[in-house]
OpenMM code with the backbone's topology and positions (N, CA, C; nanometers):
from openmm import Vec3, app, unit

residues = "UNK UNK UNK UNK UNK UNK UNK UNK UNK UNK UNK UNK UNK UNK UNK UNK UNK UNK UNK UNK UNK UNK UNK UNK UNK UNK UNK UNK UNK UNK UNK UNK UNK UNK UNK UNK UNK UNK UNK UNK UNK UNK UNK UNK UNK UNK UNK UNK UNK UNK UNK UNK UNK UNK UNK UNK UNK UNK UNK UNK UNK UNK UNK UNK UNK UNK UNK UNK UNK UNK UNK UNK UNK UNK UNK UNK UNK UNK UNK UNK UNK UNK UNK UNK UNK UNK UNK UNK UNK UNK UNK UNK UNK UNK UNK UNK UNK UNK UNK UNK UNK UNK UNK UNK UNK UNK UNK UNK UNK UNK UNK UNK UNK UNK UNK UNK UNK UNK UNK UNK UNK UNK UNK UNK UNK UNK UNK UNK UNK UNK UNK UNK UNK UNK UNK UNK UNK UNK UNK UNK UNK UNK UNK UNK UNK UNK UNK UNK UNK UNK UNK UNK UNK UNK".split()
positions = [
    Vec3(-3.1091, 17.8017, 31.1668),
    Vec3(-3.0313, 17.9231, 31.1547),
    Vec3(-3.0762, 18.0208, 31.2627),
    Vec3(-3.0221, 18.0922, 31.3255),
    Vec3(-3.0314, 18.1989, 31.4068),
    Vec3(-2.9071, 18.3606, 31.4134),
    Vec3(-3.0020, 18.4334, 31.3966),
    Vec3(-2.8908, 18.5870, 31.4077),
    Vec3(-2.8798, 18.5889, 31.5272),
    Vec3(-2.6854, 18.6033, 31.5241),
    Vec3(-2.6391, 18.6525, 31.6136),
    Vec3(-2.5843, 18.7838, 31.6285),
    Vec3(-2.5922, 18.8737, 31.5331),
    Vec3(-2.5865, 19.0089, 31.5259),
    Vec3(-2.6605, 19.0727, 31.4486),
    Vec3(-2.6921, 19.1585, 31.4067),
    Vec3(-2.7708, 19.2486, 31.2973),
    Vec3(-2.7483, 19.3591, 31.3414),
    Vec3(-2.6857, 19.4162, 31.2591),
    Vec3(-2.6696, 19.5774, 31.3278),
    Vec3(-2.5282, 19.6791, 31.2335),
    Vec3(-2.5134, 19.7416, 31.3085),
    Vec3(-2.4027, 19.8813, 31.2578),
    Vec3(-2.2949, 19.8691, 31.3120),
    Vec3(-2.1802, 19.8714, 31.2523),
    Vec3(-2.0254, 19.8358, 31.2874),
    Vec3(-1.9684, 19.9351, 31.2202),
    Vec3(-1.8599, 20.0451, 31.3185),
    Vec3(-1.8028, 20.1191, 31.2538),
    Vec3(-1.6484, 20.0829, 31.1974),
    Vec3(-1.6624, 20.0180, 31.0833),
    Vec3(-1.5770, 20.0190, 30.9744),
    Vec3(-1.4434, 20.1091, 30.9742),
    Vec3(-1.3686, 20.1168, 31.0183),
    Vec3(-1.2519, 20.1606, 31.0795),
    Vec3(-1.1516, 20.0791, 31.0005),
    Vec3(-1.0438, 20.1803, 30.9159),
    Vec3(-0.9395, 20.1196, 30.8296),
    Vec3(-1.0151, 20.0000, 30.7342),
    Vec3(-1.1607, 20.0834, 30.6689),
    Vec3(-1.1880, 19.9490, 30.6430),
    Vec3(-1.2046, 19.8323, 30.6915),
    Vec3(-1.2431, 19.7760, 30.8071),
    Vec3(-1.2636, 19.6566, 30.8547),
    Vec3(-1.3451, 19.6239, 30.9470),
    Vec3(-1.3788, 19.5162, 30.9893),
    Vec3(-1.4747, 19.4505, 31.1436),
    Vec3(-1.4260, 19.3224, 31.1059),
    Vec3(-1.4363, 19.2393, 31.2521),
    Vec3(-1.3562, 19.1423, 31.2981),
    Vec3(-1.4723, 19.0300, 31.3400),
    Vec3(-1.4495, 18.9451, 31.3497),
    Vec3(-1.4944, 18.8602, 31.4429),
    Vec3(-1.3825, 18.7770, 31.4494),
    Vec3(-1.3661, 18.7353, 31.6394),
    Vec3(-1.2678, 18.6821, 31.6931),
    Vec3(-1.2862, 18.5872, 31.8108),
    Vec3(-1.2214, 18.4968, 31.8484),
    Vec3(-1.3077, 18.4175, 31.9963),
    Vec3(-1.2865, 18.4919, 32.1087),
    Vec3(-1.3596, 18.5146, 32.1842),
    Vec3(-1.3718, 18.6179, 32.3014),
    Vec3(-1.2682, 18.6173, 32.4532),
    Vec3(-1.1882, 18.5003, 32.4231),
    Vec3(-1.0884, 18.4658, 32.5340),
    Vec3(-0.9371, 18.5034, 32.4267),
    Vec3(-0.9550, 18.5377, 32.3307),
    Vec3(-0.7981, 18.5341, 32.2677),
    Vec3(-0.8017, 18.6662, 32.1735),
    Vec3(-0.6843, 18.7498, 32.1870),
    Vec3(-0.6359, 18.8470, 32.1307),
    Vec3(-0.6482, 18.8260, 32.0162),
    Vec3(-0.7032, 18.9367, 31.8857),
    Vec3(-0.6613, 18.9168, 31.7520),
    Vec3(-0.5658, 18.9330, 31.7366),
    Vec3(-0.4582, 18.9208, 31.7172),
    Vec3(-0.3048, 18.9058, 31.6987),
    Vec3(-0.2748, 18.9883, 31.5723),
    Vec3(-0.2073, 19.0767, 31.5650),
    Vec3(-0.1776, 19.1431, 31.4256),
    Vec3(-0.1505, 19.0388, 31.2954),
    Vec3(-0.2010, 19.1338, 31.2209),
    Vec3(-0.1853, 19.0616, 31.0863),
    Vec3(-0.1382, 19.1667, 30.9580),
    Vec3(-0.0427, 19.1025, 30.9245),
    Vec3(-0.0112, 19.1244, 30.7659),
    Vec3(-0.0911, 19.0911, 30.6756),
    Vec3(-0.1374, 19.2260, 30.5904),
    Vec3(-0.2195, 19.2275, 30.4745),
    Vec3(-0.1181, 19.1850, 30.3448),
    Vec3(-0.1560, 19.1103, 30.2737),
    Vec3(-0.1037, 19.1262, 30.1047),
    Vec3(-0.1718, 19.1479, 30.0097),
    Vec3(-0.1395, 19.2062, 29.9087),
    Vec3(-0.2552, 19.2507, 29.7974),
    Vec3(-0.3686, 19.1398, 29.7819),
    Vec3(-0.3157, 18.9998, 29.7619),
    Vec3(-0.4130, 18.8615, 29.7599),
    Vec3(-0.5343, 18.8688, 29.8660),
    Vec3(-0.4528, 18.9301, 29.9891),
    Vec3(-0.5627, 18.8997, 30.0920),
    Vec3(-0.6985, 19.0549, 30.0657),
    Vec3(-0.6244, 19.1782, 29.9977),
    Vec3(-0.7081, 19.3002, 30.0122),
    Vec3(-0.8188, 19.2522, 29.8811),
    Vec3(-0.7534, 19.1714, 29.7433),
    Vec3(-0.8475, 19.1214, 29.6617),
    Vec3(-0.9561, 19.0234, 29.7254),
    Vec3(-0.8986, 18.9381, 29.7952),
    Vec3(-1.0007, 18.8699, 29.8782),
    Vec3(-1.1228, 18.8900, 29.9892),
    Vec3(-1.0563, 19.0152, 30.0128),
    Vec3(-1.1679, 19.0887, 30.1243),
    Vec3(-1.1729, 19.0025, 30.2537),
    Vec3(-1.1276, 18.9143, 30.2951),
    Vec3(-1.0857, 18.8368, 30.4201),
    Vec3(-0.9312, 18.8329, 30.4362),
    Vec3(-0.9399, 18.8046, 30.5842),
    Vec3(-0.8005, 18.7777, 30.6747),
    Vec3(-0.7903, 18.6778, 30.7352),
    Vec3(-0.7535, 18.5527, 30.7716),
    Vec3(-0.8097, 18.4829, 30.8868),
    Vec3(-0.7006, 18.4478, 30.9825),
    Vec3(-0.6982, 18.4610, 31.0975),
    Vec3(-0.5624, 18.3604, 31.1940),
    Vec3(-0.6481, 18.2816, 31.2219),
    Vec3(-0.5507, 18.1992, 31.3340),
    Vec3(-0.5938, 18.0797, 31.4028),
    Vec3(-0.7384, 18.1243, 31.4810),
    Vec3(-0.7730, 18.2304, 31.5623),
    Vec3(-0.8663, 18.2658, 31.6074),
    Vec3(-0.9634, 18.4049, 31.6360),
    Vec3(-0.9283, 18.4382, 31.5029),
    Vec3(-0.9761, 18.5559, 31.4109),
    Vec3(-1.0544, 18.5796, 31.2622),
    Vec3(-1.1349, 18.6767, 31.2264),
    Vec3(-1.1806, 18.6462, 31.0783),
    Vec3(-1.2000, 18.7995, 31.0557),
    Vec3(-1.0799, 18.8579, 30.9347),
    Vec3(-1.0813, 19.0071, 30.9187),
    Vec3(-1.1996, 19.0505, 30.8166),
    Vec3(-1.3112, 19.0904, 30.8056),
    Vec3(-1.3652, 19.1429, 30.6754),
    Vec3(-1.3392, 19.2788, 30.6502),
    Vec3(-1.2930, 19.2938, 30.5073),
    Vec3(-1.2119, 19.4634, 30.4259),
    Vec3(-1.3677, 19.4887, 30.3651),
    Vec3(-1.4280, 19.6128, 30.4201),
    Vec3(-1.5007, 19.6655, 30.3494),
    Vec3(-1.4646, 19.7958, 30.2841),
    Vec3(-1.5971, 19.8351, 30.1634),
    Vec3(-1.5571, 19.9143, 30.0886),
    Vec3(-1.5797, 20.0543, 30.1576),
    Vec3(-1.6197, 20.0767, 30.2547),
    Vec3(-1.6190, 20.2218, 30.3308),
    Vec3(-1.5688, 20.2088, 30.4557),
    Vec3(-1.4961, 20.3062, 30.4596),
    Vec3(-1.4468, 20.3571, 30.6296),
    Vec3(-1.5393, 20.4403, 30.6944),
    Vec3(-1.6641, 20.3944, 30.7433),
    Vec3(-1.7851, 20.4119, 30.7476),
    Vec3(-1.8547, 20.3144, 30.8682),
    Vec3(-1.9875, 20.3564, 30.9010),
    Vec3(-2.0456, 20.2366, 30.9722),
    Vec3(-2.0990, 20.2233, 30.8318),
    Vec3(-2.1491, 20.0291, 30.8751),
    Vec3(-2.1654, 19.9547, 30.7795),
    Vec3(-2.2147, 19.8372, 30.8470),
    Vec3(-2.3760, 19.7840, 30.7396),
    Vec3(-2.4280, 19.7291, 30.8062),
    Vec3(-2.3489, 19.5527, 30.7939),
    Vec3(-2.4024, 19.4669, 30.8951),
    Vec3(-2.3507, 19.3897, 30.9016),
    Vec3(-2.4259, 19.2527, 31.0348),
    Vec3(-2.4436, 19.1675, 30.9176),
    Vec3(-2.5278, 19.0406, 30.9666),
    Vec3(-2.4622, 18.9479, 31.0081),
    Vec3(-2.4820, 18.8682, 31.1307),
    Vec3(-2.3829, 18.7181, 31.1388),
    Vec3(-2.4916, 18.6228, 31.1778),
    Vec3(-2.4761, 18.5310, 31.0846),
    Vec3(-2.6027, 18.4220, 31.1167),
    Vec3(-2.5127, 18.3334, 31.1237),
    Vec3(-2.5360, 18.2041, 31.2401),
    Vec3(-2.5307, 18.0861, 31.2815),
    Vec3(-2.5885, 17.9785, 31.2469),
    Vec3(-2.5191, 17.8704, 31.1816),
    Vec3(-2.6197, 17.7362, 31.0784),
    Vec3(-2.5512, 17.6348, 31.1792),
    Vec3(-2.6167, 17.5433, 31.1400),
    Vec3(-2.5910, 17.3761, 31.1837),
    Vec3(-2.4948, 17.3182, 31.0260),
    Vec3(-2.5224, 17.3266, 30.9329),
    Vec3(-2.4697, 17.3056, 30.8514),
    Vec3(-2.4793, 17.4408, 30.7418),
    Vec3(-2.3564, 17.3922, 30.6411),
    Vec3(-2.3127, 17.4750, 30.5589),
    Vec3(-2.4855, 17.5443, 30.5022),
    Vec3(-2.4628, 17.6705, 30.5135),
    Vec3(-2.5921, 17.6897, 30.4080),
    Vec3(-2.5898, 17.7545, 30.2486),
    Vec3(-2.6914, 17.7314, 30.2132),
    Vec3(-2.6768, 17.7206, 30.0302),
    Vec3(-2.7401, 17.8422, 30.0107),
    Vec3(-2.6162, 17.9614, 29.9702),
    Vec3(-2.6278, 18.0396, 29.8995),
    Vec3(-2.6294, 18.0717, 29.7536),
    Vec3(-2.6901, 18.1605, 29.7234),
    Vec3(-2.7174, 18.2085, 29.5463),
    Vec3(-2.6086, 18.2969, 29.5291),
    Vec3(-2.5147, 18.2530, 29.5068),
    Vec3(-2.3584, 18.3739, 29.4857),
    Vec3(-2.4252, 18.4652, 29.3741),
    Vec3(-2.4777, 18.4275, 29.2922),
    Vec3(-2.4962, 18.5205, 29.1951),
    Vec3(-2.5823, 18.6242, 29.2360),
    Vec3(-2.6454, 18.6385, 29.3332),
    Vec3(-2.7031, 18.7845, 29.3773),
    Vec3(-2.5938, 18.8656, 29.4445),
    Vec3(-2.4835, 18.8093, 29.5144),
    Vec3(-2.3641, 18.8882, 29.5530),
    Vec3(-2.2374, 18.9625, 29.4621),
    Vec3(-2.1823, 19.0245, 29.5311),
    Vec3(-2.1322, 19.1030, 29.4512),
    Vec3(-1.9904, 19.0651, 29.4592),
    Vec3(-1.9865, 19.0133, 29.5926),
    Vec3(-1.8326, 18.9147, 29.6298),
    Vec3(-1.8968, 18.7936, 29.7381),
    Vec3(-1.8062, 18.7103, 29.7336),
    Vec3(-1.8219, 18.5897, 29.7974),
    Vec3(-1.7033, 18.5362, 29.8926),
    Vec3(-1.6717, 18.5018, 29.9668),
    Vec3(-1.5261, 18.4252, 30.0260),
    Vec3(-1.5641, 18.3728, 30.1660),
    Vec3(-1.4959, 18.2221, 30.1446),
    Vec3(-1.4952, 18.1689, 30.2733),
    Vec3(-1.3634, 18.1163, 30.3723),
    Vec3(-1.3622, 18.0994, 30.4335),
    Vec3(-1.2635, 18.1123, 30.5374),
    Vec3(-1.3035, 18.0024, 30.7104),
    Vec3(-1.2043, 18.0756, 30.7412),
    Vec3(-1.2362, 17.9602, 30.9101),
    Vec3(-1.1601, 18.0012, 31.0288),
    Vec3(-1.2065, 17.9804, 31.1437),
    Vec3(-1.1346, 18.0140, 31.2622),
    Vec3(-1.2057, 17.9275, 31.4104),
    Vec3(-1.0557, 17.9557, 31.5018),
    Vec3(-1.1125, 17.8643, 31.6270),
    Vec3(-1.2285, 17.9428, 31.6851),
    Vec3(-1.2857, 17.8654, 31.7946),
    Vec3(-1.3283, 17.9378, 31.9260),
    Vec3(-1.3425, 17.8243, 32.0222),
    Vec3(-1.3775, 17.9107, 32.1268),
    Vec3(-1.3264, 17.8861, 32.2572),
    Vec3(-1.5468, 17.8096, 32.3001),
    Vec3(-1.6404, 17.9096, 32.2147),
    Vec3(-1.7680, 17.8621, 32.2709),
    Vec3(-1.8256, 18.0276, 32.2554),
    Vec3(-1.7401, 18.1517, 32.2504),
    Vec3(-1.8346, 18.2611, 32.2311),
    Vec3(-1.7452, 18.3688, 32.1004),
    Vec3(-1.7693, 18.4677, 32.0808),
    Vec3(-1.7136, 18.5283, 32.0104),
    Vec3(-1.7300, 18.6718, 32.0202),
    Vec3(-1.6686, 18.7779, 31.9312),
    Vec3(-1.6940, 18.9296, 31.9374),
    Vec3(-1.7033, 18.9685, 31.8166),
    Vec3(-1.7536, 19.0614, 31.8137),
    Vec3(-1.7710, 19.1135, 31.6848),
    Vec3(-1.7638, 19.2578, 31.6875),
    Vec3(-1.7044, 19.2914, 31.6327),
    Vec3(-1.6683, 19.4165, 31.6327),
    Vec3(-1.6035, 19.4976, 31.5272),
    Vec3(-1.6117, 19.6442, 31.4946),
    Vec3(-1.5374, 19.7125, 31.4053),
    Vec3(-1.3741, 19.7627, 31.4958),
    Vec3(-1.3273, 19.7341, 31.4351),
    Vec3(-1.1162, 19.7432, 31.4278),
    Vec3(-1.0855, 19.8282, 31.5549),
    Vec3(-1.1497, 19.9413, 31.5353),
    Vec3(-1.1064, 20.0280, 31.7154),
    Vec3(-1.2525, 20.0343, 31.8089),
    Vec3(-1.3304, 19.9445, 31.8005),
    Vec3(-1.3834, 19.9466, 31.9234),
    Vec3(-1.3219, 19.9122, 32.0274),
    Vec3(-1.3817, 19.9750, 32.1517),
    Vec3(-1.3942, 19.9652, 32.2674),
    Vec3(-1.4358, 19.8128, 32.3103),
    Vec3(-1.3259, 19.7012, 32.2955),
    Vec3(-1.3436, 19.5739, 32.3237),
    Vec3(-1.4354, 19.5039, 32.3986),
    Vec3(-1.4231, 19.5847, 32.5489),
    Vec3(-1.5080, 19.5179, 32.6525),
    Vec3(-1.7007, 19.5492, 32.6032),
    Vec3(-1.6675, 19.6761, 32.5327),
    Vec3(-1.8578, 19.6869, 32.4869),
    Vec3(-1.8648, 19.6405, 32.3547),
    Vec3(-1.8022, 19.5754, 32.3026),
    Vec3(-1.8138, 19.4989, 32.1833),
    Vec3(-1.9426, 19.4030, 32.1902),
    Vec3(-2.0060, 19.4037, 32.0863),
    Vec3(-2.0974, 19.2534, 32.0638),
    Vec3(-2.0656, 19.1487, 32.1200),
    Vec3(-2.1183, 19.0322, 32.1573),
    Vec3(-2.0883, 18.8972, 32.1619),
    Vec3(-2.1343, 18.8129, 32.1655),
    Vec3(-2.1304, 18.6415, 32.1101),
    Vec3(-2.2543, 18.6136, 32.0846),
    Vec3(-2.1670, 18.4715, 32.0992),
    Vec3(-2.3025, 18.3257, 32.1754),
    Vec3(-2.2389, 18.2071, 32.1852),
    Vec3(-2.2253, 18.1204, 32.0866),
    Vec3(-2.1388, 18.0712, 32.0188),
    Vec3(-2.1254, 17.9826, 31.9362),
    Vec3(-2.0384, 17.8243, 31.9956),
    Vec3(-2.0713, 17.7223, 31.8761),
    Vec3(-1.9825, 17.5948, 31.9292),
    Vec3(-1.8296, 17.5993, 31.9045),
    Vec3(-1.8288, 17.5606, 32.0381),
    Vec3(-1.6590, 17.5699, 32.0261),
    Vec3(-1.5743, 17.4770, 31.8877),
    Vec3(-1.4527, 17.5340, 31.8983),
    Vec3(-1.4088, 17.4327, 31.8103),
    Vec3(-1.3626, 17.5203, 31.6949),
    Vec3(-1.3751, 17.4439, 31.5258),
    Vec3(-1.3860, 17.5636, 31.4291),
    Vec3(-1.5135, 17.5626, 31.3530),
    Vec3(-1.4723, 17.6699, 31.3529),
    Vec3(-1.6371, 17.7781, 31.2699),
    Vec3(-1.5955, 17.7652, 31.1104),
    Vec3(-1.6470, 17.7356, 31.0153),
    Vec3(-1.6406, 17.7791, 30.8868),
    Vec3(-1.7140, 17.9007, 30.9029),
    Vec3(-1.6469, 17.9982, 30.7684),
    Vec3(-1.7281, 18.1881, 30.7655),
    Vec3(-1.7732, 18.1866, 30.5885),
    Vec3(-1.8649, 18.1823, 30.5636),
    Vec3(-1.8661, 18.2551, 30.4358),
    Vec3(-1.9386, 18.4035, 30.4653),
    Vec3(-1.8670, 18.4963, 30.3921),
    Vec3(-1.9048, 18.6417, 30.3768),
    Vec3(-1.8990, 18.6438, 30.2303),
    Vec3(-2.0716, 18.7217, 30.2586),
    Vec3(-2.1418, 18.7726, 30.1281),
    Vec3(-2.1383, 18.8998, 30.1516),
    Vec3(-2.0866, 19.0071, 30.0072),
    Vec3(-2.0791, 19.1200, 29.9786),
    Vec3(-2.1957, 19.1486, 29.9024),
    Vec3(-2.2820, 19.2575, 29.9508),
    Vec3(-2.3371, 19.3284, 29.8565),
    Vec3(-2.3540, 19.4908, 29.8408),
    Vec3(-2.3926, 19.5145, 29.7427),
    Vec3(-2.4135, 19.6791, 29.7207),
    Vec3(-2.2662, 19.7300, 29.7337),
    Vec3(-2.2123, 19.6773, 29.7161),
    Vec3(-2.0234, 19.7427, 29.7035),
    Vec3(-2.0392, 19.8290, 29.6054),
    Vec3(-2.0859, 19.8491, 29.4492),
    Vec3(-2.1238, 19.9625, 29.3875),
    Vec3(-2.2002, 20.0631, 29.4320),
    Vec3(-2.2445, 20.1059, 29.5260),
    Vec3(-2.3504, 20.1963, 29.5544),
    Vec3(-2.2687, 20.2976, 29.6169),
    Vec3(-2.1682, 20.3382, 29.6288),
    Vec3(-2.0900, 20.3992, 29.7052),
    Vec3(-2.1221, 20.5464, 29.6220),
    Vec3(-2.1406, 20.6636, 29.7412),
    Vec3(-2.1025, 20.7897, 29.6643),
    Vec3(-1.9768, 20.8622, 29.6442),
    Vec3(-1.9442, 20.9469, 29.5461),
    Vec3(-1.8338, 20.9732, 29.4484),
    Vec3(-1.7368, 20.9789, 29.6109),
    Vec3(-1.7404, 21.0591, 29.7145),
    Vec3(-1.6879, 21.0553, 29.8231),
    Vec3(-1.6803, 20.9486, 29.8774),
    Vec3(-1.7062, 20.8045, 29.8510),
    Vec3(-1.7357, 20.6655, 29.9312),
    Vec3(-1.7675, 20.7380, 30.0730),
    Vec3(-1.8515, 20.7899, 30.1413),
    Vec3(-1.8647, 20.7908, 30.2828),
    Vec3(-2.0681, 20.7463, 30.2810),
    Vec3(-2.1297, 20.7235, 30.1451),
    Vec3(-2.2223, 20.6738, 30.1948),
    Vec3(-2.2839, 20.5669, 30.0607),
    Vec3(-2.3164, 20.5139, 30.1355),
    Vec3(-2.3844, 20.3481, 30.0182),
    Vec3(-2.4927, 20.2419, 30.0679),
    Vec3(-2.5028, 20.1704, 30.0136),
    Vec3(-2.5838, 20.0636, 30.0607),
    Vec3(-2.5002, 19.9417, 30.0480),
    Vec3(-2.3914, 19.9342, 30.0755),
    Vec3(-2.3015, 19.7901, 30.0960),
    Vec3(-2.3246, 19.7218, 30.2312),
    Vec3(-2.3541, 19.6181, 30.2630),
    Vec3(-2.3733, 19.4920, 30.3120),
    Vec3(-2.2796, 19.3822, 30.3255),
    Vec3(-2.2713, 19.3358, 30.4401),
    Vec3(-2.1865, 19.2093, 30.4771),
    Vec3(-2.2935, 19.1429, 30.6032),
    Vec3(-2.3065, 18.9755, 30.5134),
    Vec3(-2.3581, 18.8964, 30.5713),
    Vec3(-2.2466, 18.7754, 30.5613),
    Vec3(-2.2552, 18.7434, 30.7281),
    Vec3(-2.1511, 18.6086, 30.7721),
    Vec3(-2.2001, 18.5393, 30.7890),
    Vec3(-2.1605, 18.4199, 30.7575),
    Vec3(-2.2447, 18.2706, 30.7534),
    Vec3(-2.1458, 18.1955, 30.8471),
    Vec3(-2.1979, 18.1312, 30.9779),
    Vec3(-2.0626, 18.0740, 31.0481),
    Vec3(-2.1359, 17.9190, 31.0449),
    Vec3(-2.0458, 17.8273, 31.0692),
    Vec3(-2.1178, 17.6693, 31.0902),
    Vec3(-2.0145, 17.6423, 31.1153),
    Vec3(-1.9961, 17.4929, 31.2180),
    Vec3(-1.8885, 17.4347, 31.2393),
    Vec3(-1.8589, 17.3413, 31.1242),
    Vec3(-1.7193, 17.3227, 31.1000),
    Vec3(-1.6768, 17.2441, 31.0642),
    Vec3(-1.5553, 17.2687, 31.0081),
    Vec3(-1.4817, 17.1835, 30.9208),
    Vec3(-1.3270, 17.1670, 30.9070),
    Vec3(-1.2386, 17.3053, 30.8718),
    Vec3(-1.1200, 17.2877, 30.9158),
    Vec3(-1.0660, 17.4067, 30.9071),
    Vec3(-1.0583, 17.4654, 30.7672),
    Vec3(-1.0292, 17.5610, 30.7072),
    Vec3(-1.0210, 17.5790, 30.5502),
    Vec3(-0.9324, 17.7210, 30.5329),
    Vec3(-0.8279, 17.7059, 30.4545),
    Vec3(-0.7996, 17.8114, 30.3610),
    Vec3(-0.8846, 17.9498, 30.3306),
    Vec3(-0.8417, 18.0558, 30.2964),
    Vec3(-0.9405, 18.1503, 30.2471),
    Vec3(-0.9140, 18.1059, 30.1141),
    Vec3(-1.0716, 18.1181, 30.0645),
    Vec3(-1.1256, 18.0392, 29.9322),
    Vec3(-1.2191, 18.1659, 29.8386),
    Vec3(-1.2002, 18.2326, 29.7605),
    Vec3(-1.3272, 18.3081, 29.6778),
    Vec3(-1.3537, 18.2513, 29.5976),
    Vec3(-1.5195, 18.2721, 29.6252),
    Vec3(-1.5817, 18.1893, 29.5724),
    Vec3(-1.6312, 18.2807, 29.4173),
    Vec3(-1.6573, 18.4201, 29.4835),
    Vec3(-1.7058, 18.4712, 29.3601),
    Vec3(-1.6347, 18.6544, 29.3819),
    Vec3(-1.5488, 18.6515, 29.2710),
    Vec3(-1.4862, 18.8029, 29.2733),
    Vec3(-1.5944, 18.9212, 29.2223),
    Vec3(-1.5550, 19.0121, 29.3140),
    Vec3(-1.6239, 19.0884, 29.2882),
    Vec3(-1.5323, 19.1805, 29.1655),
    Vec3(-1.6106, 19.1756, 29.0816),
    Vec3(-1.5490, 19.2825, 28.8788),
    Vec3(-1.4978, 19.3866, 28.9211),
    Vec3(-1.3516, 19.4279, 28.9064),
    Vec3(-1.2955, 19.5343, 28.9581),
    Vec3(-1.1870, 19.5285, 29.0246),
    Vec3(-1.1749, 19.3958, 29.1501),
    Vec3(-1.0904, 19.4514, 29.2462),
    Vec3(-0.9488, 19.2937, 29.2242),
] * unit.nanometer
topology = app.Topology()
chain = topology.addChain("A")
for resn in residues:
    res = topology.addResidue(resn, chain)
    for name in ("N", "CA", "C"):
        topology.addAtom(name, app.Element.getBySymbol(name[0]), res)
């Protein structure tokens, strides 16, 4: 396993992206299914909906194979998938593209699981909390967005 990001993403409309670094995220239509799900995915895109329009911290670790998480310490769970080209970006919704993150991965497709946590910690204003998003990327087969574990509430 190795981090390829750790850091602060400003959460803009609710969201940060990771996308392959040669191809446009292409707009996307939200549906209520996808805002319960807290993911988006195209062909070479992966939307995460967080609970603040806020910076917000946010981990992306890189596996060789799937890795074995304890869902039950999370607060939401969902996995998903997308191409790449060999690198990627990461970024919150209106950054400044070209100074965006970026980080090398194997081409091809990536499986994503994103783990939610601290989504309750929000203050009565949601502008401050301790919510967390950690991405789990590994290659392999393409997949559906899948939740694994709902978070009570949404």
């Amino acid at each position: 396993m190795s981090v390829i990001f750790d850091g602060s993403l400003f959460a803009d409309y609710h969201q940060f992206y990771l996308a392959d670094d040669i191809a446009q995220l292409p707009e996307m239509d939200y549906a209520a299914e996808d805002m319960r799900a807290r993911i988006v995915t195209s062909e070479q895109g992966l939307v995460v909906f967080t609970v603040r329009n806020m910076d917000v911290q946010v981990r992306v670790e890189l596996h060789g194979e799937e890795p074995r998480i304890d869902h039950e310490k999370a607060d939401h769970v969902v996995m998903g998938s997308f191409r790449t080209s060999g690198r990627i970006v990461i970024a919150g919704l209106s950054d400044w593209v070209p100074d965006a993150a970026r980080a090398s991965v194997p081409p091809g497709t990536l499986r994503a699981m994103v783990i939610f946590t601290g989504l309750d910690t929000l203050s009565e204003d949601g502008l401050d909390g301790d919510d967390h998003y950690v991405v789990h990327l590994w290659p392999g087969e393409s997949v559906g967005v899948t939740v694994l574990r709902q978070r009570q509430g949404d």
